[in-house]
C-alpha positions as CSV (number, residue, x, y, z in Angstrom):
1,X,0.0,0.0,0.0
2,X,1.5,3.8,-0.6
3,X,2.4,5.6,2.2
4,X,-0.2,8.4,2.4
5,X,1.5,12.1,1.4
6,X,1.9,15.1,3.9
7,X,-0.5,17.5,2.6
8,X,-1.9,20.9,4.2
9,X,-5.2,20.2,3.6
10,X,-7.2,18.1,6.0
11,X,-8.9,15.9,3.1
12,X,-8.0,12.5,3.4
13,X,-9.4,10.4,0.2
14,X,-9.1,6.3,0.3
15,X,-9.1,5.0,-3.1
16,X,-9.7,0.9,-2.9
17,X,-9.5,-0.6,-6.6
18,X,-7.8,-3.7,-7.2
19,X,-6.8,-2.2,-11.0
20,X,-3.4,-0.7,-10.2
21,X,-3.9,1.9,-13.4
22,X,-7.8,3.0,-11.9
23,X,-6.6,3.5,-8.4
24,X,-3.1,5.4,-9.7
25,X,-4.8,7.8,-11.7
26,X,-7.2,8.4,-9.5
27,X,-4.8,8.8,-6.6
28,X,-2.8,11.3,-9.2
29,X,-5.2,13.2,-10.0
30,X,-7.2,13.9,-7.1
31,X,-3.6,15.0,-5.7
32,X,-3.5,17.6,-8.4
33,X,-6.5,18.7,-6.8
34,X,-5.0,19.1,-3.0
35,X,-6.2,16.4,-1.7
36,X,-4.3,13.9,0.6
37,X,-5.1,10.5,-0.8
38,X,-4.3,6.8,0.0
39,X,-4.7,3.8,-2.0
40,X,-5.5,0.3,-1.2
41,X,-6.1,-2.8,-3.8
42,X,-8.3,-5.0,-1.9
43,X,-10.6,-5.4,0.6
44,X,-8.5,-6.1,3.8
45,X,-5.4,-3.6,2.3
46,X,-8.6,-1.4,2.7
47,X,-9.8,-2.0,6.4
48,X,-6.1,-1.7,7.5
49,X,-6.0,1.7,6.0
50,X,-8.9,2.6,7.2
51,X,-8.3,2.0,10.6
52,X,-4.4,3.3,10.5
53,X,-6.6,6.7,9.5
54,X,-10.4,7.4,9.3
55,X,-10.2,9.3,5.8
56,X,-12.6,11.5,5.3
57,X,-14.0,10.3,2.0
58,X,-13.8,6.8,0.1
59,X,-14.3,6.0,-3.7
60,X,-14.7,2.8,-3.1
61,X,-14.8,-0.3,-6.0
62,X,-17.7,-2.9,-6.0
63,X,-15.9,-6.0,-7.3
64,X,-12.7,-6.9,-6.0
65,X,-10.8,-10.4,-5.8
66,X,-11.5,-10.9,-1.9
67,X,-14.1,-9.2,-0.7
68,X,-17.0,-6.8,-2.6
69,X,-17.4,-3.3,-2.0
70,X,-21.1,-4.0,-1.0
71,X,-19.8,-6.1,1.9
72,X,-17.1,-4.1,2.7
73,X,-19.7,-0.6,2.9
74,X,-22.1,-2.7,5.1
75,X,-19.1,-3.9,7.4
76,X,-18.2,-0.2,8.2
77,X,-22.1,0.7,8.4
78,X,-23.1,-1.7,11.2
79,X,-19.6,-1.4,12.9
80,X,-21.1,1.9,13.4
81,X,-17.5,3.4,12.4
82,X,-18.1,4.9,9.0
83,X,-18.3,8.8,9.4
84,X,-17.8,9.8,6.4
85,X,-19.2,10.0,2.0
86,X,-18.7,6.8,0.6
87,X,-18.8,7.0,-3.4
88,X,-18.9,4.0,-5.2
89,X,-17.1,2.7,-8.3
90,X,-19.2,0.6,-10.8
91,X,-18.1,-1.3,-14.0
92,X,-20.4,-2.2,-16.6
93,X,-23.4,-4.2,-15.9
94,X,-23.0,-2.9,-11.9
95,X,-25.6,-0.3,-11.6
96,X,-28.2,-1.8,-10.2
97,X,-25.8,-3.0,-7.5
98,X,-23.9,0.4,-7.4
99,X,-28.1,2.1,-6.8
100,X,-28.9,-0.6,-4.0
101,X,-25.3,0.9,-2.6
102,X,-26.9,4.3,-2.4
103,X,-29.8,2.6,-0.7
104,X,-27.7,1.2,1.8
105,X,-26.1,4.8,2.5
106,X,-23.4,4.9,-0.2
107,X,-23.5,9.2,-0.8
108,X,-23.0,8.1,-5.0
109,X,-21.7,6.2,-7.3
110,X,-19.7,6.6,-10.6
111,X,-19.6,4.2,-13.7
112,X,-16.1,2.7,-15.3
113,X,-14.6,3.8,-17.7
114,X,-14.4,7.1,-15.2
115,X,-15.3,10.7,-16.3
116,X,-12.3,13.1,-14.9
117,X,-15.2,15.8,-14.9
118,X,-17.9,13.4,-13.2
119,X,-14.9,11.8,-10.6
120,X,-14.1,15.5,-9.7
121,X,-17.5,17.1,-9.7
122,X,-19.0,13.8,-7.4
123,X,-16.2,14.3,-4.6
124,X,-16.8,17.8,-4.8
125,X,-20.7,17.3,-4.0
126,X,-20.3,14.9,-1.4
127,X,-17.8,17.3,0.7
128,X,-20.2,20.1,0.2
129,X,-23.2,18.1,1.1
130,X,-23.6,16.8,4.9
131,X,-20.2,15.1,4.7
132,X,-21.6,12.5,7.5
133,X,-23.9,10.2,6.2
134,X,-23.5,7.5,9.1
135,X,-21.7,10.0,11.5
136,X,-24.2,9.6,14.6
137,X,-24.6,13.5,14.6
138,X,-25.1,15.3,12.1
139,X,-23.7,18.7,11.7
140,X,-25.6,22.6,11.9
141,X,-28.2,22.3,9.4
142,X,-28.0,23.6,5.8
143,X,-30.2,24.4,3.0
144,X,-33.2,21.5,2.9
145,X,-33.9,20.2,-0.3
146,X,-37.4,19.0,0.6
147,X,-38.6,21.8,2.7
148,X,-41.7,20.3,3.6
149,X,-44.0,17.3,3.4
150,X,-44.9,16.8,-0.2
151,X,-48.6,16.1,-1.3
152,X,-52.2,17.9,-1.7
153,X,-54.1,14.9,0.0
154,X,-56.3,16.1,2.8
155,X,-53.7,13.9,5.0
156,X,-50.6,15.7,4.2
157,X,-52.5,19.0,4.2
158,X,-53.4,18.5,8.3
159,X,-50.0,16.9,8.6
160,X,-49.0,20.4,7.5
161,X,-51.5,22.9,9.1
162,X,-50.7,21.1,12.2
163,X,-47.2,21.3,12.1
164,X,-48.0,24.9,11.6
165,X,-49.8,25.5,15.1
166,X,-47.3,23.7,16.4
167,X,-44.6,25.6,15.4
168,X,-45.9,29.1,17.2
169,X,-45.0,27.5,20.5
170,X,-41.7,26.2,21.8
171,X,-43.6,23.2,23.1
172,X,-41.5,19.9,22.8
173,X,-43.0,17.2,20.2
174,X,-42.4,13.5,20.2
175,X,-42.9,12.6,16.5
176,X,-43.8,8.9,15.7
177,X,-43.9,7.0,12.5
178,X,-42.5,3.8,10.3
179,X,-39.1,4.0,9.0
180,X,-39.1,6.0,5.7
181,X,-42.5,7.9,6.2
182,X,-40.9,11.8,6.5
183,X,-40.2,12.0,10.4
184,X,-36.9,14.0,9.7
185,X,-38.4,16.0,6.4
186,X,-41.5,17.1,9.3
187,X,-38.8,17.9,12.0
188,X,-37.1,20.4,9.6
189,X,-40.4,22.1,8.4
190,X,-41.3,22.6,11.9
191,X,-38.4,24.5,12.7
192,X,-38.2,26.0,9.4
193,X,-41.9,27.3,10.5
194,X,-41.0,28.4,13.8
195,X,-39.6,31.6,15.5
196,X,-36.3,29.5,15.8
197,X,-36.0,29.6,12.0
198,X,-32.8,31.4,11.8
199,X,-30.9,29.6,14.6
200,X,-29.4,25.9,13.9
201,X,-31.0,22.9,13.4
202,X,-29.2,20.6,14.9
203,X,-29.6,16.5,15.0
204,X,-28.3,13.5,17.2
205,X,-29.0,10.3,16.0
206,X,-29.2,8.2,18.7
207,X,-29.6,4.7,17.1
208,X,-25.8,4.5,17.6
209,X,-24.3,6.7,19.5
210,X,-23.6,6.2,23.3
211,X,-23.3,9.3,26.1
212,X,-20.6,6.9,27.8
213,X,-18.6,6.2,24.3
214,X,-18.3,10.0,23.6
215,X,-19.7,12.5,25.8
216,X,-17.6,15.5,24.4
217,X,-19.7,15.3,21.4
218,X,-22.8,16.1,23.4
219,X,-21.0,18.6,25.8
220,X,-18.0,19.8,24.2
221,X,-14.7,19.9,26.3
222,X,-13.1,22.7,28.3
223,X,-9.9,24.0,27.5
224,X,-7.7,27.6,28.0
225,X,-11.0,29.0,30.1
226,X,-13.1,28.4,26.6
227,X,-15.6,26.1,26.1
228,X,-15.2,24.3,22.6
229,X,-16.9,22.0,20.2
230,X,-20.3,19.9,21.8
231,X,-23.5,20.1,20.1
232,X,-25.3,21.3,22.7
233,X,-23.9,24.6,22.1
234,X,-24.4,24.8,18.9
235,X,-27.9,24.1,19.4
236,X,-28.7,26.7,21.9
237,X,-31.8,28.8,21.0
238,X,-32.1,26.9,17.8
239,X,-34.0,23.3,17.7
240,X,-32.1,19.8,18.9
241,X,-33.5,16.7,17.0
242,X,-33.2,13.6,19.3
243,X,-33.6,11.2,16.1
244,X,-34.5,7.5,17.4
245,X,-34.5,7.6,20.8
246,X,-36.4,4.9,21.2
247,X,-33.2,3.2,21.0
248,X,-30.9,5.4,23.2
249,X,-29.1,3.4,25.8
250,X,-30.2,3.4,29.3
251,X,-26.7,6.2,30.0
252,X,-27.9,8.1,27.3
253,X,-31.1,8.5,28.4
254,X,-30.2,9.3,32.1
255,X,-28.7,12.0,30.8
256,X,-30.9,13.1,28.5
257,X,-32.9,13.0,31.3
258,X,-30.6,15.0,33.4
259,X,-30.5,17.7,30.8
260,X,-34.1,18.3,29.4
261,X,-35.3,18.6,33.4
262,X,-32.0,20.8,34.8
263,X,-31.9,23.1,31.3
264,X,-28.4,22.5,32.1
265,X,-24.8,20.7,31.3
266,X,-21.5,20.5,32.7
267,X,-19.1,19.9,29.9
268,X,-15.6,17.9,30.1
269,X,-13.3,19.3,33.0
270,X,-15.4,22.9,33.3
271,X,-15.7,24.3,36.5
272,X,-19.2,25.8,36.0
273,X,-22.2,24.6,34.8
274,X,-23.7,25.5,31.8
275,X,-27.4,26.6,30.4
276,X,-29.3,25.1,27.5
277,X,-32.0,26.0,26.3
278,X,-33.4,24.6,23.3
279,X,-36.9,23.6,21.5
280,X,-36.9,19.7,22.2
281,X,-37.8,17.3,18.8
282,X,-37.8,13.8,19.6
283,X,-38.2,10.7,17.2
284,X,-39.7,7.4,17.2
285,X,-40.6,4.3,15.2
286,X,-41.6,2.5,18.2
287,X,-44.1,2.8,21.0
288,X,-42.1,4.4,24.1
289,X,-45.2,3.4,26.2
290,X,-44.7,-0.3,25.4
291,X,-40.9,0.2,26.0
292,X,-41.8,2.0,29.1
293,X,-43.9,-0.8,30.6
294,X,-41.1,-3.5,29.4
295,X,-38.6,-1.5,31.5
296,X,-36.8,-0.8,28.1
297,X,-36.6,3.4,28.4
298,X,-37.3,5.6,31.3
299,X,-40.4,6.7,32.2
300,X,-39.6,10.1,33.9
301,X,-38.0,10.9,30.4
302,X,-41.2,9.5,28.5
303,X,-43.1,12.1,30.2
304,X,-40.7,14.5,30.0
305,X,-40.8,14.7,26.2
306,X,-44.2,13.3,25.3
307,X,-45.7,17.0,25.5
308,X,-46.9,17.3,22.1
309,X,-47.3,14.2,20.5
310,X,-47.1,14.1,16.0
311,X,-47.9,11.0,13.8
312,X,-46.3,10.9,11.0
313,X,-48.5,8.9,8.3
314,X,-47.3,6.2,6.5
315,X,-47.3,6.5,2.6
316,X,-49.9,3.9,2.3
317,X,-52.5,6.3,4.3
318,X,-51.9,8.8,1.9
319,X,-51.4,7.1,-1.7
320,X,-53.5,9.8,-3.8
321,X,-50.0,11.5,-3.3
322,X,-47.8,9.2,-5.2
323,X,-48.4,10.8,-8.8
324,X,-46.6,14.6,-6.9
325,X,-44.3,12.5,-5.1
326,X,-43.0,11.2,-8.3
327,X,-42.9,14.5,-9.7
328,X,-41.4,15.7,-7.0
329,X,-38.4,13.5,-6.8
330,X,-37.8,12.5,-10.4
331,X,-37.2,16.6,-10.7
332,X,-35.4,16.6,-8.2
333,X,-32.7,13.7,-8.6
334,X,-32.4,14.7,-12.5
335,X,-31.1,18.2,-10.9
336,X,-29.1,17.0,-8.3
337,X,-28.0,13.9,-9.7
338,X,-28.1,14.6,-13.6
339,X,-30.2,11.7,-14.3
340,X,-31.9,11.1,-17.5
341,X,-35.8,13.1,-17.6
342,X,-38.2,10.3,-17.3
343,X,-42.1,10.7,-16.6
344,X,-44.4,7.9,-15.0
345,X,-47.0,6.8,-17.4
346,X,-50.7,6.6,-16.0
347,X,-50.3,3.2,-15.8
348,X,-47.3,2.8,-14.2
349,X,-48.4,5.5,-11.7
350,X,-51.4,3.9,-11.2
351,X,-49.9,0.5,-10.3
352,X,-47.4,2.5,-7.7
353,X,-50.4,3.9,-5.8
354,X,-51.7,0.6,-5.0
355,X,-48.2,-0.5,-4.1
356,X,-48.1,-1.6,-0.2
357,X,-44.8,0.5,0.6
358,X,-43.9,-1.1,3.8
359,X,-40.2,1.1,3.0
360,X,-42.6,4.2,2.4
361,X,-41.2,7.1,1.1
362,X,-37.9,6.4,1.2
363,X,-38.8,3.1,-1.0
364,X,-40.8,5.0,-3.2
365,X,-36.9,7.6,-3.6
366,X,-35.4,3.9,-4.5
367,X,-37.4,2.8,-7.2
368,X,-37.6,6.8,-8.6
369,X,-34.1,6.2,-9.1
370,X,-33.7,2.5,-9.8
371,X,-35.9,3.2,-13.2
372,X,-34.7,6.6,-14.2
373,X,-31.2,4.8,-14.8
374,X,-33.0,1.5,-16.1
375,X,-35.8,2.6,-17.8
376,X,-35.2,2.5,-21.8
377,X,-37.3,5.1,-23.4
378,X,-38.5,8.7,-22.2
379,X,-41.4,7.5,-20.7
380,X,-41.8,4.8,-17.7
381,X,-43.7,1.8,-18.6
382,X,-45.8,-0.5,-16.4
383,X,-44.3,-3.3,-17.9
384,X,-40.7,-1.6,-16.1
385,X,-42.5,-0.6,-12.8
386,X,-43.6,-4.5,-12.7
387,X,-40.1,-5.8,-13.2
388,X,-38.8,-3.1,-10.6
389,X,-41.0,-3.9,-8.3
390,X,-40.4,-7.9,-8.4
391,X,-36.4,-7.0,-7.9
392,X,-37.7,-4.7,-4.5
393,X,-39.9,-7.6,-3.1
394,X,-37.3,-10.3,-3.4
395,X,-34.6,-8.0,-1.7
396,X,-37.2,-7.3,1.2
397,X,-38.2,-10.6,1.5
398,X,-34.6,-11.7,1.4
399,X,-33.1,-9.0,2.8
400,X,-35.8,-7.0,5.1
401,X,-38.7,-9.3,5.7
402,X,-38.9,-12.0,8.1
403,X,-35.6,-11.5,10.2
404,X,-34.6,-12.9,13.5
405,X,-34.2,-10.5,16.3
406,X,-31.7,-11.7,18.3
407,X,-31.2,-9.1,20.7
408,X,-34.7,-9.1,21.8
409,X,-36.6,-11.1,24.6
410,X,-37.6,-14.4,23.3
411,X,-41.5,-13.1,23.5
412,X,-40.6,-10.2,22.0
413,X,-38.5,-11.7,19.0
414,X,-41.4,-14.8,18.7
415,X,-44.3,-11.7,18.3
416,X,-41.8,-10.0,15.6
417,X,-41.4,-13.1,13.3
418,X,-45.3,-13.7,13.5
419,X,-46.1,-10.2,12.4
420,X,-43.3,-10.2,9.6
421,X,-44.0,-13.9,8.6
422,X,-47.9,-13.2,8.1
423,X,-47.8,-9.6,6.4
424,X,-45.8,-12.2,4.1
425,X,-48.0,-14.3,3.8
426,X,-50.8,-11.6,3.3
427,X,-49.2,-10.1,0.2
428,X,-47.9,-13.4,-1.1
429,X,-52.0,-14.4,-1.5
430,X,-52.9,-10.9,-2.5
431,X,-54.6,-10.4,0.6
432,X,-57.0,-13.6,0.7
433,X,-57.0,-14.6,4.7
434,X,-58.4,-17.7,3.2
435,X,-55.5,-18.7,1.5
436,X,-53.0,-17.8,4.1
437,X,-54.8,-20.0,6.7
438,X,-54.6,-22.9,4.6
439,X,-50.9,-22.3,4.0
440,X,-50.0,-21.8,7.7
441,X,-52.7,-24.5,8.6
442,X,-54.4,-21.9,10.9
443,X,-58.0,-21.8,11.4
444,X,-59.8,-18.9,10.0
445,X,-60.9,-17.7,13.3
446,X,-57.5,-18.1,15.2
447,X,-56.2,-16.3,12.3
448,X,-58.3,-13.5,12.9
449,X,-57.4,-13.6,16.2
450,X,-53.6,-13.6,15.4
451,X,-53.7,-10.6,13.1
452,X,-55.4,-8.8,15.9
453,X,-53.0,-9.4,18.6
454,X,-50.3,-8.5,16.7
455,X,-51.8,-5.0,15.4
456,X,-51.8,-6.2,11.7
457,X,-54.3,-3.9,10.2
458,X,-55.4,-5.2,7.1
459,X,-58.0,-2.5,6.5
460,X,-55.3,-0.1,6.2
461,X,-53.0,-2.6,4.5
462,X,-56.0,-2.3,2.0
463,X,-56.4,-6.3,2.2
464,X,-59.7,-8.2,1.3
465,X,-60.7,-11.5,3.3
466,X,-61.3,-13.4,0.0
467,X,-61.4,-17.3,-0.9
C-alpha cells in the first residue's frame, strides 16, 4: 500500500480498486487537486487503511478479488465506524448493484470507464453536502432540499397545518412513524416554521451513539478558560432533533434526562455549569409506552418529552399523493443527480399507488431512481415498474422481511417473526385470509385472532378477506 502524502489540507481520500492503473490515476489526479489521498487494492489492504486513519472520503470499488465493495460498505455501516461519503465505483453491468449501494447509505456512485469531470464534480458534492452520512450526529443544518411534506391529499395538508400550530410555540414534540415515512423532512419544516428559524437545526441520531462512548460530542470539552466543540452549544436557541430515541441506551437516556429537566450541562473538566435552552424534537418508530412498561426506556423521560405528540403517516394512508411525489423526486434527482428526464405513465403511476410500501417514502426515492437509470425510453412503462417492483420484493423478503431479532426477549422476537411472517403471507395471497390460513394451517378464526394481537391492520393494509 502507498504511504499516504503530507499534505496541508485536511482531506484525506481512500481510493480501494484492485486495477493498479484506476486506483493510480485516481490517486494522481485527485492530488492535483489538494487532496491527501491513500490507495488500497483490496478489501482487507482497505480496512487496515482505514483503521491506520479514518479518511474523510472513500471512492470505493464494487468488485474486487477478496471481498466486494457491498460487503465491505455494510461492514463499516453496522460497525457503526463509518463517518464519512462513501462513493462507489461501478463497472459495466454494476448499476443496479452500485443504486442498492446508495440505498444502503453509499453518498454516490460513478460508472467505469471514469469521467475526470464526473470523478471531480462527485467528490466535490459529497464534501459540500452533509459530509456524514452515518456519523451519529449530524452537523448545523443547511439548506433543505425537501422543505416540507410533499402532497395535496387532505392527509398531508393536516400533517401540514398542524405542524404549523405547532410551530408558534416552543412546546417539545415526540414525532412517531414507520421508518421512511418523512419524520426528519417534518422535524425540519417545523423548525423551518417556527420563531427559531434562523438559529441551527441541529440533529443526534441516537440509534448509535452512546453518552458513555463519547460524551464530548454532546458537551463539548473545556480547555484555555473556553468552552469548545459539543452540540449542545451549537444548538442553543435553535431546535435539537433527538432522532430514534427509542433506541438510546439506558446512559444516554439518564442523561438526557438529566438535561431536558436541569436546562443545564457541565461539559468535560469545566468548573461551572452551563445553560441550555433549546426547542426539544424527539423521534420514534416505536411505541415508548410499550418500552416503558417493558422497563426498556425511562419513564420520567417518557413524560418529559411526550408533551406534544405528532404521527407521521405512513405513505400507504396517503397514496392519492404518489403521482406529486414522483414529480417531486424525479425533478429533483435529475437536478441533483443529472439523471436522464423520465415521466411515469398513468399506468405505471397507477400500479405505484396501489403499491403496499412497507419502506414508504424512502422506498418510493429507490425505485424513482432505480428506473430513471434503467428505464429505456422517455417514458416509464408499467411493464418496467412491474419488473422493478419484483427485484424490490425479493430484496425485502430476502433482505428485510422475516428476520430474526436476536437481541430481543424471546416473547418479544417470537411476536416480531409472527407479524413479519404473516404480512408475508398476506401479500404473497394478494390479501385472501383464506388462502394464508390454509398455508399456515391456521384456522380462520384463530387467524383473525392472530392478526389482531399483533396489530396487523389489514383495513389499512387495504387487504380483502377473499377465498
Amino acid at each position: 500500500m502507498q504511504q499516504l502524502k503530507t499534505m496541508d489540507n485536511n482531506n484525506h481520500i481512500l481510493v480501494v480498486d484492485d486495477e493498479p492503473d484506476i486506483r493510480h490515476l485516481v490517486q494522481e489526479i485527485l492530488e492535483d487537486e489538494g487532496y491527501a489521498v491513500d490507495v488500497a487494492e483490496n478489501g482487507e489492504t482497505a480496512r487496515q487503511a482505514y483503521k491506520k486513519q479514518q479518511p474523510t472520503l472513500i471512492l470505493l470499488d464494487i468488485w474486487m478479488p477478496d471481498v466486494d465493495g457491498i460487503t465491505l460498505l455494510k461492514e463499516w455501516i453496522d460497525e457503526g465506524s463509518l463517518k464519512c461519503p462513501v462513493i462507489m465505483m461501478s463497472g459495466h453491468g454494476t448499476v443496479e448493484t452500485a443504486v442498492e449501494a446508495t440505498r444502503l447509505g453509499a453518498f454516490d456512485f460513478i460508472e467505469k470507464p471514469l469521467s475526470l469531470a464526473k470523478l471531480l464534480r462527485t467528490v466535490e458534492q459529497a464534501y459540500d453536502s452533509e459530509k456524514i452520512i452515518h456519523e451519529p450526529i449530524t452537523h448545523i443544518r443547511k439548506t433543505l432540499t425537501v422543505s416540507e411534506p410533499i402532497g395535496r391529499s387532505p392527509t398531508i395538508h393536516r400533517l401540514r397545518e398542524q405542524i404549523k400550530r405547532i410551530a408558534e410555540h416552543d412546546s417539545w414534540v415526540l414525532m412517531n412513524g414507520e421508518p421512511g415515512s418523512g419524520i426528519k423532512v417534518a422535524a425540519h419544516f417545523l423548525h423551518n416554521s417556527s420563531l427559531h428559524a434562523e438559529q441551527n437545526f441541529v440533529e443526534l441520531n441516537l440509534s448509535s451513539l452512546s453518552f458513555e462512548k463519547t460524551p464530548d460530542e454532546f458537551v463539548g470539552t473545556y480547555k484555555d478558560n473556553k468552552l469548545s466543540g459539543g452540540l449542545l452549544k451549537k444548538a442553543q436557541g435553535g431546535t435539537l432533533f433527538l432522532r430514534n430515541i427509542d433506541e438510546a441506551d439506558e446512559v444516554t437516556q439518564k442523561f438526557l434526562f438529566g438535561l431536558l429537566q436541569s436546562h443545564s450541562y457541565q461539559a468535560i473538566s469545566a468548573p461551572s455549569i452551563t445553560s441550555f435552552h433549546a426547542r426539544i424534537i424527539c423521534s420514534s418508530h416505536k411505541k415508548i409506552e410499550q418500552l416503558v412498561e417493558q422497563g426498556l426506556f425511562r419513564k420520567d423521560l417518557f413524560y418529559l418529552i411526550n408533551v406534544v405528540p405528532l404521527h407521521i403517516p405512513a405513505l400507504r394512508e396517503h397514496r392519492e399523493d404518489i403521482p406529486d411525489l414522483l414529480n417531486f423526486y424525479s425533478n429533483l434527482l435529475v437536478e441533483q443527480e443529472n439523471l436522464p428526464y423520465r415521466h411515469f405513465s398513468l399506468a405505471a403511476q397507477n400500479r405505484l399507488r396501489n403499491y403496499q410500501w412497507f419502506g414508504n417514502i424512502r422506498e418510493l426515492i429507490n425505485i424513482i431512481k432505480r428506473l430513471l437509470i434503467t428505464a429505456a425510453g422517455n417514458e416509464i412503462t408499467l411493464e418496467e415498474v412491474e419488473t422493478s417492483l419484483e427485484q424490490q420484493d425479493k430484496k425485502s423478503s430476502t433482505e428485510e422481511g422475516i428476520s430474526v431479532a436476536y437481541d430481543l426477549p424471546l416473547r418479544e422476537a417470537r411476536e416480531k417473526f409472527e407479524r413479519d411472517y404473516l404480512i408475508h403471507q398476506l401479500i404473497k395471497t394478494g390479501g385472501s385470509i383464506g388462502k394464508v390460513a390454509k398455508i399456515i394451517e391456521m384456522e380462520r378464526t384463530h387467524l383473525y385472532r392472530k392478526l389482531r394481537a399483533l396489530n396487523i391492520d389489514t383495513k389499512a393494509l387495504q387487504l380483502k378477506d377473499t377465498q
